[in-house]
C-alpha positions in Angstrom: 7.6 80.0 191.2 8.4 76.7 189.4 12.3 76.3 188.8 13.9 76.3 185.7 14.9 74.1 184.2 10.9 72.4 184.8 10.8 68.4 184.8 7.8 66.9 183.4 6.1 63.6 184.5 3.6 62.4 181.8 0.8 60.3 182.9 -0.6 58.3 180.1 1.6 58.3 177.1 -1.2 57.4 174.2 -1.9 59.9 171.3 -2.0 63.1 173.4 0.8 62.2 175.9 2.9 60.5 174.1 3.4 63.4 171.3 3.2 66.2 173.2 5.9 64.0 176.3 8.1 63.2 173.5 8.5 66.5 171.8 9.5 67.8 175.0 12.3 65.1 175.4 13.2 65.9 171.8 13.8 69.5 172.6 15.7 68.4 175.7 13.6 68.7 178.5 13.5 65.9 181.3 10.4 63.5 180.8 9.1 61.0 182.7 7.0 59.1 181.5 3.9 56.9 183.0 2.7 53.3 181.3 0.7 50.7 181.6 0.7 48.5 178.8 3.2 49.6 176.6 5.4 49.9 179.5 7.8 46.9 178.4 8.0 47.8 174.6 8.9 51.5 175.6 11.4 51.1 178.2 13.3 48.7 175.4 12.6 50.7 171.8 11.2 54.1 172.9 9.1 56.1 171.6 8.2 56.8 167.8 6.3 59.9 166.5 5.0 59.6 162.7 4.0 63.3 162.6 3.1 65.6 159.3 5.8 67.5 160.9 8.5 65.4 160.8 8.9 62.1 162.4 11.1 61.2 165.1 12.3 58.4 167.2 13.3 58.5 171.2 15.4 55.5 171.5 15.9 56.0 175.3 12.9 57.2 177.7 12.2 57.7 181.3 10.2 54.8 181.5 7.8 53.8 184.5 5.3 51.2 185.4 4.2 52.4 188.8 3.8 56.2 190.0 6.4 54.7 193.2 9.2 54.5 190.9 8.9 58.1 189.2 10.4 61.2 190.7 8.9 64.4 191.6 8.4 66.2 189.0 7.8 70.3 188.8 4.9 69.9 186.5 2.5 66.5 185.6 0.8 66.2 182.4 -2.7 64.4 183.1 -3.4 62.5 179.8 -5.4 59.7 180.6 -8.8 59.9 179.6 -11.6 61.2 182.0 -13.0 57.3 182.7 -9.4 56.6 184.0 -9.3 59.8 187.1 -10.2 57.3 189.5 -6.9 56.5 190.0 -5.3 59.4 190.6 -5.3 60.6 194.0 -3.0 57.9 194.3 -0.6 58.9 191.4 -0.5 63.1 191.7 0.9 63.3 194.9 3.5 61.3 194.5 5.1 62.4 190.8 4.4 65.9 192.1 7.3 68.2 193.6 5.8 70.2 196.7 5.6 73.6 194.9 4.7 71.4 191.4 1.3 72.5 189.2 -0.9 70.0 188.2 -2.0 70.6 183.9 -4.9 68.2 182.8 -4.8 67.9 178.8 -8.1 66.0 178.7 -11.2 66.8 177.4 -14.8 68.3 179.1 -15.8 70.5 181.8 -15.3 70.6 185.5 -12.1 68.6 185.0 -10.1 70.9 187.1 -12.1 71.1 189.9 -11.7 67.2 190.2 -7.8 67.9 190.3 -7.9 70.2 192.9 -9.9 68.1 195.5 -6.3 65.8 195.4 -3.3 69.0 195.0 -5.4 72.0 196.1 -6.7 74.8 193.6 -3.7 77.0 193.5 -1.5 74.1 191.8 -4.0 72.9 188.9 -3.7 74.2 185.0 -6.0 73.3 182.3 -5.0 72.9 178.3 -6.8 72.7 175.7 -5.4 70.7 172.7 -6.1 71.6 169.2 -4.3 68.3 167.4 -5.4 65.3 165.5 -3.5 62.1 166.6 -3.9 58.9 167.5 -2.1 55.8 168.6 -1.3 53.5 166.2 0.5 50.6 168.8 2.6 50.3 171.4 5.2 53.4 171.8 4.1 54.8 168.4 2.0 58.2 167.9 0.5 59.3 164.7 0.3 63.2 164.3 -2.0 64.1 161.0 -2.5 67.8 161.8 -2.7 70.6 164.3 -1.2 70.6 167.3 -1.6 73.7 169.5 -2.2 73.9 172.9 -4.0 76.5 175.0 -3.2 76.9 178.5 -5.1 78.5 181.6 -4.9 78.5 185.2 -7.6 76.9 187.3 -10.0 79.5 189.1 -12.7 77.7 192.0 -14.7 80.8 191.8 -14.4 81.0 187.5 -13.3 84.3 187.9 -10.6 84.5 185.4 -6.5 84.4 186.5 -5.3 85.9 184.0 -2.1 85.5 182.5 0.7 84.2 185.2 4.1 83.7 185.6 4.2 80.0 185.5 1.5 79.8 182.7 4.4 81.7 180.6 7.2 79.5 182.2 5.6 76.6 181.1 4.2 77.3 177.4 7.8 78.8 176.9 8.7 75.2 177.4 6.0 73.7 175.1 7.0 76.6 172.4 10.7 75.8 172.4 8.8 72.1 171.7 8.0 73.3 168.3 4.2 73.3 170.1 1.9 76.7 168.9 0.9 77.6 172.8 -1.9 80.3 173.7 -2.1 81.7 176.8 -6.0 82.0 178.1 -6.8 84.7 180.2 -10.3 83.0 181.0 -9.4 79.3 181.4 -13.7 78.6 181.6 -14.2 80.3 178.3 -11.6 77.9 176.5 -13.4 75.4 178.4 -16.5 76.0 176.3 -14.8 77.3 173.6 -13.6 73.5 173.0 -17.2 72.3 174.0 -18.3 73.9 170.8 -16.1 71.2 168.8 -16.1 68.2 171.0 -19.8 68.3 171.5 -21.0 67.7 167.7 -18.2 65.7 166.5 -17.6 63.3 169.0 -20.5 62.2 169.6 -21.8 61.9 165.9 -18.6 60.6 164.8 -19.5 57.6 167.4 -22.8 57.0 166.7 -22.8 57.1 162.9 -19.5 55.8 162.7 -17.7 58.2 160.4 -14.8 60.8 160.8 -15.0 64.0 160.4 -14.3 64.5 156.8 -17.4 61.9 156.2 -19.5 64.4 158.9 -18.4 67.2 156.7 -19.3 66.0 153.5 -23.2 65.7 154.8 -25.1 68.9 154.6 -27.6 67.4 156.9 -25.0 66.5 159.1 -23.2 69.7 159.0 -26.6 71.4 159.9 -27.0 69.6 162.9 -23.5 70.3 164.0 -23.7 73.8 163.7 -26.5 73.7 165.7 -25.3 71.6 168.3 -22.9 74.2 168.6 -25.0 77.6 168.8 -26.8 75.6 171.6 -23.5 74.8 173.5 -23.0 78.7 172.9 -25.9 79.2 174.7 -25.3 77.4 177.4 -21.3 79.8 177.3 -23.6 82.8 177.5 -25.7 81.9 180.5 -22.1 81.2 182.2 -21.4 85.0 181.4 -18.7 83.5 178.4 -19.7 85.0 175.0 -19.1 82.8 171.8 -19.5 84.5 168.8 -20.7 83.5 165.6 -17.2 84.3 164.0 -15.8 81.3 166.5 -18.4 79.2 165.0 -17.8 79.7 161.8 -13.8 79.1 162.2 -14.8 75.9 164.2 -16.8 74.8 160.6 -13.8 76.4 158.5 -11.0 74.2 160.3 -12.6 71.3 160.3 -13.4 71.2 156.5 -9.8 71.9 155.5 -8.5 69.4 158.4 -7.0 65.3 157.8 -9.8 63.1 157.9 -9.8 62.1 161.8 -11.9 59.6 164.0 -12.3 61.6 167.4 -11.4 59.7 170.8 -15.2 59.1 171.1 -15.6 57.2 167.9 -12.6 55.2 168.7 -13.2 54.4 172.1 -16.6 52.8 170.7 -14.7 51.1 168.1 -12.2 49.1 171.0 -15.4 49.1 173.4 -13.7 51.1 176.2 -15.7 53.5 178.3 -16.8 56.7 176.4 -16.2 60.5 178.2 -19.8 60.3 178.1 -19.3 62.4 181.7 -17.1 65.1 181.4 -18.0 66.0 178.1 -21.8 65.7 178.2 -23.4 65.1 181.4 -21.8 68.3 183.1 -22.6 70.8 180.6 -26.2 69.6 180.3 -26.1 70.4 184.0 -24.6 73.1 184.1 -26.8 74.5 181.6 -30.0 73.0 183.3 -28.4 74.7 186.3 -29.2 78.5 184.3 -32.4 77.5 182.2 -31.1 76.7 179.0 -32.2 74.2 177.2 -29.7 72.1 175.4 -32.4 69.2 173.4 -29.6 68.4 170.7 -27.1 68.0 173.3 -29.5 66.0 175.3 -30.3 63.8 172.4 -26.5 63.0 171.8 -26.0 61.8 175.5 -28.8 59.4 175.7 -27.7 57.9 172.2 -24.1 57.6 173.2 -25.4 55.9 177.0 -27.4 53.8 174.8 -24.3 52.6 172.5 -22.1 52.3 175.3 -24.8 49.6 177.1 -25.4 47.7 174.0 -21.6 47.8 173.5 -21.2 46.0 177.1 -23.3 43.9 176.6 -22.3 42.8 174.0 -19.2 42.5 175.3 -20.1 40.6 178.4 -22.1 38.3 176.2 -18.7 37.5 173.8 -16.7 36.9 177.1 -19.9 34.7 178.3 -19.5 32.4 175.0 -15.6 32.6 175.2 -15.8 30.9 178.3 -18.2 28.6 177.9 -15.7 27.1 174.4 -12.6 26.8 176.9 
């Protein structure tokens, strides 16, 4: 059982870590948190939230450049994105106590069973955030809407856990936050649950370069999405996880009434960093190969993104190529 009171080490303090990290602080829990670049300009101003629930600034912050310098925490955050898990086999076992859980707020499937080959199965969570945020520079974190958070512990066999002890432990924590938490019986269904969202909109956003609000003021556009999503429902169902149609439909609902917001994906193309092409593509298209189902839509949306991303490169190495040559 995880002690109480339950230390936190946040790895990756950008839109996701860095508001969900610095409510905790606020609500007096012990933080730690992980940098790379902002590391200097947070260890000397903090951390500012601009959020459309109050904002808030953390003048003083647990601050760290290197995973060697951090204590062991009893729980670490995982809120890099999924083209940054390279490094951590060497970062998790060293900010993690020895009876410490593991909780990966990033997006896509199979993510947890990539945690457990470095802490073992029986200390890895998964949570699914429900929040529109983004980083807007160093140390500061815009919040436009949402913010909940579902939680669910890891199962190798995707039988579901249930609801445990620690899982209420630690969204007590998150609650007393001010943070809307859900505990999932069925941590796979939430999986594909999210899948039904992150699918359509990430990817269009990136490759017709428009947020959601500009997605949902398209008919043809919103067509398309909701078919993307039946077919990622599909592929739910063959995995024995029933979407309905009602889920759907509130997917469509929220998203109409939400901020306008660019997705990770859209932004990641924007700074031409890596895209979670992976996680949030490539795995369910296998896993859904893996029972039959065709997922053409889906299918379509991967080779287009792996298509921007290589132009995007190249582009890049080309721009680096002429830089170069005018020094």
């Amino acid at each position: 059982m995880i002690p109480m009171p339950r230390s936190y080490a946040v790895i990756g303090a950008g839109a996701v870590g860095g508001f969900y990290g610095a409510r905790l602080q606020k609500a007096g829990l012990e933080v730690h948190f992980l940098l790379h670049s902002d590391y200097e300009y947070v260890r000397r101003h903090g951390i500012t939230v601009e959020s459309v629930e109050g904002d808030f600034h953390l003048r003083h912050v647990h601050a760290y450049r290197s995973a060697t310098d951090m204590p062991a925490c009893d729980v670490a955050c995982v809120c890099l994105k999924t083209t940054q898990n390279h490094i951590l086999p060497e970062i998790l076992p060293r900010v993690l106590s020895p009876d410490g859980v593991v909780i990966t707020f990033q997006n896509g499937l199979g993510i947890e069973g990539d945690l457990a080959a470095i802490v073992g199965s029986d200390r890895v969570m998964g949570a699914l955030c429900f929040i529109c945020s983004v980083k807007i520079g160093a140390g500061r974190i815009r919040h436009l809407d949402y913010g909940a958070i579902k939680l669910g512990e890891y199962s190798p066999d995707s039988v579901p856990r249930g609801v445990t002890t620690r899982m209420k432990q630690i969204g007590e924590d998150f609650r007393s936050a001010g943070i809307s938490v859900e505990l999932a019986a069925d941590l796979l269904l939430a999986r594909w649950q999210k899948l039904v969202w992150n699918i359509p909109f990430n990817g269009l956003c990136a490759i017709l370069d428009a947020d959601t609000s500009r997605i949902m003021k398209s008919p043809s556009a919103v067509q398309l999405v909701q078919e993307i999503m039946h077919e990622v429902a599909e592929a739910a169902a063959a995995h024995d996880r029933i979407i309905t149609e009602e889920f759907i439909r509130g997917m469509i609902y929220s998203t109409r009434k939400m901020a306008p917001y660019s997705p990770s994906m859209k932004l990641d193309r924007e700074k031409g960093r890596p895209m979670e092409i992976e996680t949030i593509y490539r795995r369910p298209l296998h896993a859904a190969r893996e029972r039959n189902v065709p997922m053409p839509l889906t299918q379509l949306l991967a080779r287009e993104l792996e298509s921007l991303e290589e132009i995007i490169r190249a582009q890049g190495s080309q721009e680096r190529k002429e830089a170069s040559l005018e020094e």
